[in-house]
C-alpha positions as a Markdown table, in Angstrom:
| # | Residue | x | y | z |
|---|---|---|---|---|
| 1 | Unk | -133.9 | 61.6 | -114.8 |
| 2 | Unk | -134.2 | 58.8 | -112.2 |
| 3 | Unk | -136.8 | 56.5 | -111.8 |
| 4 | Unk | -140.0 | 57.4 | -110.6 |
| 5 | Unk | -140.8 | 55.4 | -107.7 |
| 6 | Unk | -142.4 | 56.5 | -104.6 |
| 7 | Unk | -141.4 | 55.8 | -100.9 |
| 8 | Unk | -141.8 | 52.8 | -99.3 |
| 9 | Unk | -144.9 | 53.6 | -97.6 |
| 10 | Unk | -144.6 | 53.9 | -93.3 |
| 11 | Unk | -145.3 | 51.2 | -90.9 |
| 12 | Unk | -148.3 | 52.8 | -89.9 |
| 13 | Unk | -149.5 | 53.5 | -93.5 |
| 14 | Unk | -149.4 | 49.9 | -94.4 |
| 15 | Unk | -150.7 | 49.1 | -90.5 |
| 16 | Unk | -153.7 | 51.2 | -91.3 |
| 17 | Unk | -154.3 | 49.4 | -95.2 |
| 18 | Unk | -154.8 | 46.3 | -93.2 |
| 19 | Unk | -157.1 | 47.2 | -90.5 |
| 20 | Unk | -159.1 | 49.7 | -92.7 |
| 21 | Unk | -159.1 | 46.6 | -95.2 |
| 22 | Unk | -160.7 | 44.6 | -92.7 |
| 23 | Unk | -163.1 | 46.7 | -91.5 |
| 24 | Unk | -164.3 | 47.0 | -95.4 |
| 25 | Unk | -164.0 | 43.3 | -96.1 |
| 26 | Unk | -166.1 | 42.6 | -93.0 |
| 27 | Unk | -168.8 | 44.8 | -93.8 |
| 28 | Unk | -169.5 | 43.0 | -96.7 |
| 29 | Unk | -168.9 | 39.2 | -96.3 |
| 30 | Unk | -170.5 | 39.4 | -92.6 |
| 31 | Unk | -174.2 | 39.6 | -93.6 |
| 32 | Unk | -172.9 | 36.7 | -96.2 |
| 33 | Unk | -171.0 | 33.8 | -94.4 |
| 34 | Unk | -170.5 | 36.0 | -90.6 |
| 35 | Unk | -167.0 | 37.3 | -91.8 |
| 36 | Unk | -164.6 | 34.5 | -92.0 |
| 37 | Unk | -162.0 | 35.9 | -94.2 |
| 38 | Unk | -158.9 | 34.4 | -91.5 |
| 39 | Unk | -158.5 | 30.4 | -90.8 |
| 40 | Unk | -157.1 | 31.0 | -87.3 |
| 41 | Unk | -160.6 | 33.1 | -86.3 |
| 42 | Unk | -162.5 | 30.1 | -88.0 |
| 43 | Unk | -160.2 | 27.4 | -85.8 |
| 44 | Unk | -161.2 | 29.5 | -82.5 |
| 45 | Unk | -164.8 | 29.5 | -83.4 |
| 46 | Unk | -164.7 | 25.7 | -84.2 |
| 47 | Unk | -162.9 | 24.9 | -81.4 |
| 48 | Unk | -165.6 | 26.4 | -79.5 |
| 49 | Unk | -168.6 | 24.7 | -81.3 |
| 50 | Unk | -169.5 | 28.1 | -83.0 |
| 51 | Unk | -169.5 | 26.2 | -86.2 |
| 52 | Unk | -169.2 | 22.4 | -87.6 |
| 53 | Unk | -166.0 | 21.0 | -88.9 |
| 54 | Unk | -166.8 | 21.1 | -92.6 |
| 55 | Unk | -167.8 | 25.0 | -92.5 |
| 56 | Unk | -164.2 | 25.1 | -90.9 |
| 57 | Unk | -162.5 | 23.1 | -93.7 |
| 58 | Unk | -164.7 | 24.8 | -96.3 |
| 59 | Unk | -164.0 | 28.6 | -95.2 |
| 60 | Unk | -160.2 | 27.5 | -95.2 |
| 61 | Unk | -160.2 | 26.2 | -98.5 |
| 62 | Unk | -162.2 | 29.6 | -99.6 |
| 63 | Unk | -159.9 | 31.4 | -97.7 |
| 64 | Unk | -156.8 | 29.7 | -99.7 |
| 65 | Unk | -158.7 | 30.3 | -103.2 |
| 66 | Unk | -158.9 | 33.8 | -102.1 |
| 67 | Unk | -155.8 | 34.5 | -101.4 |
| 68 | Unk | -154.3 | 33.1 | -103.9 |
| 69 | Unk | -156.2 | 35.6 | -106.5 |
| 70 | Unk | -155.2 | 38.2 | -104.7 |
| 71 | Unk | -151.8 | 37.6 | -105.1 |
| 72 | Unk | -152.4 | 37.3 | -108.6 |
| 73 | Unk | -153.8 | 40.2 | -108.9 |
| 74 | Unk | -150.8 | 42.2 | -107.4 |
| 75 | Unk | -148.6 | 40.1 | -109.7 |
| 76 | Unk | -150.6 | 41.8 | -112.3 |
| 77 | Unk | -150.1 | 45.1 | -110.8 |
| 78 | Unk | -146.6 | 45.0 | -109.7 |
| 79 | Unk | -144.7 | 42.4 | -111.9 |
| 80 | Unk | -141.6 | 41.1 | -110.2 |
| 81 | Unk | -139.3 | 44.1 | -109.5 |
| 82 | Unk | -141.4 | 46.8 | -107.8 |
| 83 | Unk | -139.1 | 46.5 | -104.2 |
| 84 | Unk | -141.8 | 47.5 | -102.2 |
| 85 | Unk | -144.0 | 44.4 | -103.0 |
| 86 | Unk | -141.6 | 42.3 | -101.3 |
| 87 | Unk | -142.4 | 39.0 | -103.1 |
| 88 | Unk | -146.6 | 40.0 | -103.2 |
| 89 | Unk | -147.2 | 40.3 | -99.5 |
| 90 | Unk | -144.8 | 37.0 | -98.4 |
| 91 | Unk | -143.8 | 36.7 | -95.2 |
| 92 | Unk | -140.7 | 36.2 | -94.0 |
| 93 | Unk | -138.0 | 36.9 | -91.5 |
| 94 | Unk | -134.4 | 37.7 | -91.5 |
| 95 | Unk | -132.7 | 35.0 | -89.7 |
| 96 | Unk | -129.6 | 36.7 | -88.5 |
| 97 | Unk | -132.2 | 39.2 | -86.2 |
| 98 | Unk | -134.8 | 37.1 | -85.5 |
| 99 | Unk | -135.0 | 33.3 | -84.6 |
| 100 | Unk | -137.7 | 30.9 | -85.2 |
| 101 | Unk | -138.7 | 31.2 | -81.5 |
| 102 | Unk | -138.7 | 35.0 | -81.5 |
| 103 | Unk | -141.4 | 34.6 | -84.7 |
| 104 | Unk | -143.6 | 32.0 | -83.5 |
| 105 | Unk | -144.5 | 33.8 | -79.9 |
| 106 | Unk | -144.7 | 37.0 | -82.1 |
| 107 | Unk | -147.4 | 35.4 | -84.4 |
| 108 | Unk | -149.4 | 33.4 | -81.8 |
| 109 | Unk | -149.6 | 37.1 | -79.6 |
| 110 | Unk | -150.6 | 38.7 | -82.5 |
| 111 | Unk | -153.1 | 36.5 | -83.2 |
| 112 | Unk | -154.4 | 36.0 | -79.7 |
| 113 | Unk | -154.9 | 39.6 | -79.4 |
| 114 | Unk | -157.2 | 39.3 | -82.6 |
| 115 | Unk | -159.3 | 36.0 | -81.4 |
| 116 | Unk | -160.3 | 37.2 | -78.1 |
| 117 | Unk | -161.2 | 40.6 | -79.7 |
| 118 | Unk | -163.5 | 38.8 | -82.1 |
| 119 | Unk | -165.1 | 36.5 | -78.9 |
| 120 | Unk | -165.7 | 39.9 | -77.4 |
| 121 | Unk | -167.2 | 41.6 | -80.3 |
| 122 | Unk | -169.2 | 38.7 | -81.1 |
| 123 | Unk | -170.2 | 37.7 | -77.6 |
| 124 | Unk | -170.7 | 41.6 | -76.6 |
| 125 | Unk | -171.3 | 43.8 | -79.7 |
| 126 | Unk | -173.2 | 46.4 | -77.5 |
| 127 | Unk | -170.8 | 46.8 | -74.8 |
| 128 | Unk | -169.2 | 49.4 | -72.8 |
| 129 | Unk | -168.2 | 50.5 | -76.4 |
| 130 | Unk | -171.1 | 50.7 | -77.8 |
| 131 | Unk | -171.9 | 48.8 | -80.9 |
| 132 | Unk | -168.9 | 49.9 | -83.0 |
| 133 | Unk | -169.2 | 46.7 | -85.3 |
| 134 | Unk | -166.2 | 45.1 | -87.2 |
| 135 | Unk | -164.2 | 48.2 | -85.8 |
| 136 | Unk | -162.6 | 46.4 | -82.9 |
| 137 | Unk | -161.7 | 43.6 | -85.0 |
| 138 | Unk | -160.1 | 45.7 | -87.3 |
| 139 | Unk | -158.0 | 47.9 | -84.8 |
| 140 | Unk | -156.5 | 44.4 | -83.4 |
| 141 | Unk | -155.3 | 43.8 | -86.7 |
| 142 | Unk | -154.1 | 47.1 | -87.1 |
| 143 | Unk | -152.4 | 46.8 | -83.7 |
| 144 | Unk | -150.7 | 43.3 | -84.6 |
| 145 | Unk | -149.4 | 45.0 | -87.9 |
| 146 | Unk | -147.6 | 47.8 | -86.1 |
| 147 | Unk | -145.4 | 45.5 | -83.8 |
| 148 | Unk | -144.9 | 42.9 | -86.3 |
| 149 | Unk | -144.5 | 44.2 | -90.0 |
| 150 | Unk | -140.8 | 44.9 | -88.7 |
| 151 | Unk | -140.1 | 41.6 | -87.8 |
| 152 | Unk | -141.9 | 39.0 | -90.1 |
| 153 | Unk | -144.0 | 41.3 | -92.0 |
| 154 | Unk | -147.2 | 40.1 | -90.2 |
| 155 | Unk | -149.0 | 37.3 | -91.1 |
| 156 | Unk | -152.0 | 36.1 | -88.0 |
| 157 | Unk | -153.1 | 34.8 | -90.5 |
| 158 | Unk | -152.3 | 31.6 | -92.4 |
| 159 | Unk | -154.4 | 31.8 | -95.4 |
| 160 | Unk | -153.3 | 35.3 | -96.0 |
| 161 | Unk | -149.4 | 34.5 | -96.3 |
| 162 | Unk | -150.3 | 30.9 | -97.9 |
| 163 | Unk | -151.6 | 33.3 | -101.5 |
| 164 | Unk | -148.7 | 35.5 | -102.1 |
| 165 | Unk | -145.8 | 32.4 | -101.0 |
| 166 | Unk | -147.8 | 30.3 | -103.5 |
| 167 | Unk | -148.0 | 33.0 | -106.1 |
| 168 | Unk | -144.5 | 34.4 | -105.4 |
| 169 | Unk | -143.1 | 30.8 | -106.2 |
| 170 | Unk | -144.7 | 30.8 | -109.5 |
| 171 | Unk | -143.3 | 34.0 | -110.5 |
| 172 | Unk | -139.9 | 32.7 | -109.6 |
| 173 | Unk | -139.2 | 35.6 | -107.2 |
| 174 | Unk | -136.1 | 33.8 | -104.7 |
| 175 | Unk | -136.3 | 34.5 | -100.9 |
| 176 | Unk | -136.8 | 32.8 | -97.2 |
| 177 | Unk | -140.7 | 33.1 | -97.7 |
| 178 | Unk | -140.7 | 29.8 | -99.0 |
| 179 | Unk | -138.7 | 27.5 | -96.1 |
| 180 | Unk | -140.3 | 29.8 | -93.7 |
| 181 | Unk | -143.4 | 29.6 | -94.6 |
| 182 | Unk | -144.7 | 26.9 | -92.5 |
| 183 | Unk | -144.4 | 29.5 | -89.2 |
| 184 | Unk | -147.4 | 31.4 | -90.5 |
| 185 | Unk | -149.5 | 28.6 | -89.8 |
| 186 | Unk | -148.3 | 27.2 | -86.7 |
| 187 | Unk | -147.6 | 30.1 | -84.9 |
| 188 | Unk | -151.1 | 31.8 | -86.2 |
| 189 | Unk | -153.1 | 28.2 | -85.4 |
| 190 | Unk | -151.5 | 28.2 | -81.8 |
| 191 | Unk | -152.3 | 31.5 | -81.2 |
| 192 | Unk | -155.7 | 30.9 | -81.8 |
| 193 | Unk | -156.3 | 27.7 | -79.5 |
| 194 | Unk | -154.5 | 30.0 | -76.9 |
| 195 | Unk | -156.8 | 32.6 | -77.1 |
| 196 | Unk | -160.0 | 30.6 | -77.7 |
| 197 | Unk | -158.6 | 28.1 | -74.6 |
| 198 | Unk | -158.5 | 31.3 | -72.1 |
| 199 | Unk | -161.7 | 32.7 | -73.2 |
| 200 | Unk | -163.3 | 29.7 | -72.7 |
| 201 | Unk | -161.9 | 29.5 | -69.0 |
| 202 | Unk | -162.5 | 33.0 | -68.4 |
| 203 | Unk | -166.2 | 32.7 | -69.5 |
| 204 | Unk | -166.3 | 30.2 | -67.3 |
| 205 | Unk | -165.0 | 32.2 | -64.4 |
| 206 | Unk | -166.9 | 35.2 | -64.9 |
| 207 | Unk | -170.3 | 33.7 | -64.8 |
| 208 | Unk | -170.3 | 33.0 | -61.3 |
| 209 | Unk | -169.3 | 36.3 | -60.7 |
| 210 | Unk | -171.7 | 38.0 | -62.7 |
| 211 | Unk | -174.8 | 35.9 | -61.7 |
| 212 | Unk | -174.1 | 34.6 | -57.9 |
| 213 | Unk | -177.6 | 32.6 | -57.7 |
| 214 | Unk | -177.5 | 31.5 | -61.5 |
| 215 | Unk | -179.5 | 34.8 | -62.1 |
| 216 | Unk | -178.9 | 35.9 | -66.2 |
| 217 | Unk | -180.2 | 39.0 | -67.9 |
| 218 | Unk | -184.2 | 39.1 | -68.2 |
| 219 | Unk | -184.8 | 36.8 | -65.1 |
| 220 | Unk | -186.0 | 37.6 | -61.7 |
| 221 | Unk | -184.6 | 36.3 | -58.8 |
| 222 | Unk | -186.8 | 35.2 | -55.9 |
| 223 | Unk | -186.4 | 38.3 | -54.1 |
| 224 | Unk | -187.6 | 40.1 | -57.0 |
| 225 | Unk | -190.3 | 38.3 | -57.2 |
| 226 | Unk | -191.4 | 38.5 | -53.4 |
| 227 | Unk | -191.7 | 42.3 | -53.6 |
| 228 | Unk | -193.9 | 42.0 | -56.7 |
């Protein structure tokens, strides 16, 4: 008899692991620390004075921590020849299809599409929408996963790809993860001032629109007042 193994799962199988994983993770660190499981959605809200420097440096660090038991704990799962684990998660790109340039817009897309989704869902969490939570956040992800798990395996995420490289390398499993590695934090990081950068602007751009005479929700103008 042949080996048992099971197909590789589908994209959007593993697309949908990582969004429904997020939406899970998210429900329960929120209440804790206000759900910073990804250093690029921590740079975005540092950038924009959300939170101080050493909550940014401290969340990275827990971030790094975290992913590195993670990837010990598929390592404990897996071993080092299950095909599908593709060195615990690493990512990585095959350089005779894609170049370093194609990558890094790839990532920083990705992960713009996620920052401005969490400025919106933060800023707005009753919207048009309706207050649908961590959901948002979590289809982004799952949207960045479908386009890029073919190409780099999906990252957006640099403390996410920095457990299984680190983990991978321990275990002695060969592959580009490790001299590529340093694309899932630069393209990831300038996705994220990117996307914070334009919300900003945009913020800036729509007030005026919204309240002409510096009007905001829960004040009277003048000529609300007058007809009282």
């Amino acid at each position: 008899m042949g080996e048992n193994h099971p197909e590789d799962p589908s994209l959007i199988k593993i697309a949908s692991s990582f969004g429904f994983a997020i939406l899970a993770i998210a429900q329960f660190v929120g209440p804790l620390s206000g759900g910073h499981i990804n250093t690029a959605v921590s740079l975005s809200l540092w950038i924009d004075g959300r939170i101080s420097l050493f909550r940014f440096i401290s969340y990275t660090i827990s971030q790094m921590l975290g992913s590195i038991a993670g990837a010990f704990i598929l390592w404990a799962i897996f071993g080092n020849n299950w095909p599908s684990a593709r060195a615990f998660g690493s990512n990585s790109w095959d350089p005779d299809v894609f170049n370093d340039g194609n990558v890094f817009f790839g990532e920083m897309v990705g992960t713009g599409i996620l920052i401005l989704t969490v400025f919106a869902t933060i800023d707005h969490p009753s919207g048009n929408g309706g207050p649908l939570g961590a959901f948002p956040i979590a289809m982004s992800v799952l949207v960045a996963h479908l386009f890029l798990l073919p190409i780099d395996g999906c990252s957006i995420n640099p403390t996410r790809s920095f457990g299984p490289c680190v983990v991978a390398i321990a275990a002695g499993i060969p592959g580009d993860y490790r001299k590529q590695h340093y694309m899932f934090w630069i393209g990831p990081y300038a996705g994220s001032l990117a996307a914070c950068t334009l919300y900003i602007l945009s913020k800036k751009l729509a007030d005026p629109v919204k309240a002409p005479l510096g009007e905001r929700e829960g004040e009277e103008s003048e000529h609300d007042k007058e007809k009282v």
